[in-house]
Structures are given as C-alpha cells and as structure tokens.
DOSENU-132729 format. One record per residue (C-alpha): residue in three letters; x, y, z; residue number from 1. Coordinates in nm, 3 decimals. Each point is the difference from the previous one (the first is absolute). Example, Ala and Ser with C-alpha at 12.3 -4.5 7.8 and 13.67 -1.06 7.14 Angstrom:
2
+---------+---------+---------+---------+-----+
| residuo |       x |       y |       z | num |
+---------+---------+---------+---------+-----+
|     ALA |   1.230 |  -0.450 |   0.780 |   1 |
|     SER |   0.137 |   0.344 |  -0.066 |   2 |
+---------+---------+---------+---------+-----+
END
This chain:
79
+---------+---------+---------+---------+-----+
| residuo |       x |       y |       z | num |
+---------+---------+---------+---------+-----+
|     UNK |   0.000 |   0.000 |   0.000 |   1 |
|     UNK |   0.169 |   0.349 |  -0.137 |   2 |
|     UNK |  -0.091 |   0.292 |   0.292 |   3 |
|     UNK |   0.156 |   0.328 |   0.053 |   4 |
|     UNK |   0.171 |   0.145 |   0.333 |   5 |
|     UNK |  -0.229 |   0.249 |   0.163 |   6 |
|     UNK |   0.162 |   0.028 |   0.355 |   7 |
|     UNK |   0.303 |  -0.238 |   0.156 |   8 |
|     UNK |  -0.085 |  -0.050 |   0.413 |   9 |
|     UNK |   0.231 |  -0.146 |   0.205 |  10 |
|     UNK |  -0.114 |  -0.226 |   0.248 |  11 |
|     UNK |   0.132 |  -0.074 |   0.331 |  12 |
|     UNK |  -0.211 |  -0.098 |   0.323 |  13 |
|     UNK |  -0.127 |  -0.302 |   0.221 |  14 |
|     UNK |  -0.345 |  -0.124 |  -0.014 |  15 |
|     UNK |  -0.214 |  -0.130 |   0.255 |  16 |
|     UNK |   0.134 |  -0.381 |  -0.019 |  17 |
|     UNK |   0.352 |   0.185 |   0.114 |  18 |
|     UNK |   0.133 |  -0.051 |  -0.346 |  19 |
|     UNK |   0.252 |   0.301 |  -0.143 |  20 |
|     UNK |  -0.157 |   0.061 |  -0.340 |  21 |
|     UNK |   0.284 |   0.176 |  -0.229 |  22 |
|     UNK |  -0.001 |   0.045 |  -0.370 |  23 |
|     UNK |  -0.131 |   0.247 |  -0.299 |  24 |
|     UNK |  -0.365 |   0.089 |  -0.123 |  25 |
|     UNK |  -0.025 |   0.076 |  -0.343 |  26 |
|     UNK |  -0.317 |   0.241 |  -0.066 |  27 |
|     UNK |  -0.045 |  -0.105 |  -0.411 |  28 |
|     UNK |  -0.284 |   0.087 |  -0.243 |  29 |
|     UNK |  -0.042 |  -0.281 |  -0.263 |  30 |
|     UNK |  -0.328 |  -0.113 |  -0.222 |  31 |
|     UNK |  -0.302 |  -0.153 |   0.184 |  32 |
|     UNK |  -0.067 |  -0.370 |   0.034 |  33 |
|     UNK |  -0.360 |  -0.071 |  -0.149 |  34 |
|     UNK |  -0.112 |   0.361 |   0.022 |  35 |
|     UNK |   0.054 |   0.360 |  -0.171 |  36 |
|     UNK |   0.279 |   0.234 |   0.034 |  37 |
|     UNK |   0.305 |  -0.018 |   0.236 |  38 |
|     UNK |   0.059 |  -0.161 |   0.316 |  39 |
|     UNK |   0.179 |   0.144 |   0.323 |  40 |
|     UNK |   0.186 |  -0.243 |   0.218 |  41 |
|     UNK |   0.263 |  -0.049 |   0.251 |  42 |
|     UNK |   0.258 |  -0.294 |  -0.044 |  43 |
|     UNK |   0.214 |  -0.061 |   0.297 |  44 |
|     UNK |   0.364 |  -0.141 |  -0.045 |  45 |
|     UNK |   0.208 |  -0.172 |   0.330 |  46 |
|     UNK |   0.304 |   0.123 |   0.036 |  47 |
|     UNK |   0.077 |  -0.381 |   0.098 |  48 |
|     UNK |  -0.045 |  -0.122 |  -0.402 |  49 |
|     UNK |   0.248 |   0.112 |  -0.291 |  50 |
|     UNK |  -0.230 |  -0.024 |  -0.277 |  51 |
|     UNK |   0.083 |   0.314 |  -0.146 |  52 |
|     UNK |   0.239 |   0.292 |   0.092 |  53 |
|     UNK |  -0.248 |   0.283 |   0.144 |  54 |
|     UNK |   0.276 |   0.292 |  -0.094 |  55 |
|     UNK |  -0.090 |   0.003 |  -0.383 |  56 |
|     UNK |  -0.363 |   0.071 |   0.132 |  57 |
|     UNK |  -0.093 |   0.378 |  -0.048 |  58 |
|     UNK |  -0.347 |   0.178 |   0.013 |  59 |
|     UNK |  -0.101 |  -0.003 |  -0.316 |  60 |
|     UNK |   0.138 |  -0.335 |  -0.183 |  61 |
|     UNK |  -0.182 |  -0.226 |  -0.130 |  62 |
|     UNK |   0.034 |  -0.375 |   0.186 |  63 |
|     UNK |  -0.093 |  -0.388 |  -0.126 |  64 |
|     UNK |  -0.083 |  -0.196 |   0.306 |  65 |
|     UNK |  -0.044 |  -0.378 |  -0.010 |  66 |
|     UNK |  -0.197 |  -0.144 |   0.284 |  67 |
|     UNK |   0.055 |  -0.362 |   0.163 |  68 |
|     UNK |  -0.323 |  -0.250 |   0.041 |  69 |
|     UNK |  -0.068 |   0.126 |   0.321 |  70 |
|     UNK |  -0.032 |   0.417 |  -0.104 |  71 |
|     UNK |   0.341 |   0.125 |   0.104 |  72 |
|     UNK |   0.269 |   0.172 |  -0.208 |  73 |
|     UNK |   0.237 |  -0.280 |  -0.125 |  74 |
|     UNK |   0.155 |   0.230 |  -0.210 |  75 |
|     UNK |   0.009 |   0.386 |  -0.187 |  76 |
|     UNK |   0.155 |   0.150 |  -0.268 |  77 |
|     UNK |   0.100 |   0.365 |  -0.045 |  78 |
|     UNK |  -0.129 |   0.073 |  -0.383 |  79 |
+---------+---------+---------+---------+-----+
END
C-alpha cells in the first residue's frame, strides 16, 4: 500500500500492563479501502524491529508498506 508522510511522532511511554512502549508513528494519507477518496491513518513502527531505516522518512514522502498476516508492518519502502 503506497501512503504519504503527514506527521512523524515519536513514541516513548509505559502502558498500563507496565510495558515501556518505544518506537515511531507515521501519520500517512493513502487511497481508501472499499470506499471514496483518501484515508488518514497512523502506522506505528517498534524501535525493537529493523525493517526499514526510519532516517530516510521525511514529512512529505511518499511510503510502500507491506503488512504481515496478522496487520503489522513487516516491511516499508521509501518511494
């Protein structure tokens, strides 16, 4: 799925269960799934994975993610 970089969050806290949560939210834009128009959503990336190198990410580029079977990020490209 092709989406551009609205905003870049970084993310860095500990949730109820007492885990530390730490990682990047990528605010994209990219066409809807079975509707009209464009679709706003947030992908989170853990700092603990190495799928893709989060410095070539700038607001404004244009990203293809690949999702794994269970509906995370397996992997992104920077286009």
């Amino acid at each position: 799925m092709k989406a551009k970089v609205l905003g870049i969050k970084k993310v860095d806290y500990t949730n109820k269960a007492g885990k530390h949560v730490l990682g990047t939210s990528l605010h994209t834009v990219h066409d809807g799934r079975d509707m009209e128009g464009q679709m706003v959503e947030s992908i989170y990336i853990s700092s603990n994975t190495d799928i893709a190198d989060l410095s070539k990410v700038k607001i404004g580029c244009m990203i293809d993610i690949e999702y794994n079977r269970y509906g995370s990020v397996e992997n992104f490209v920077v286009l």
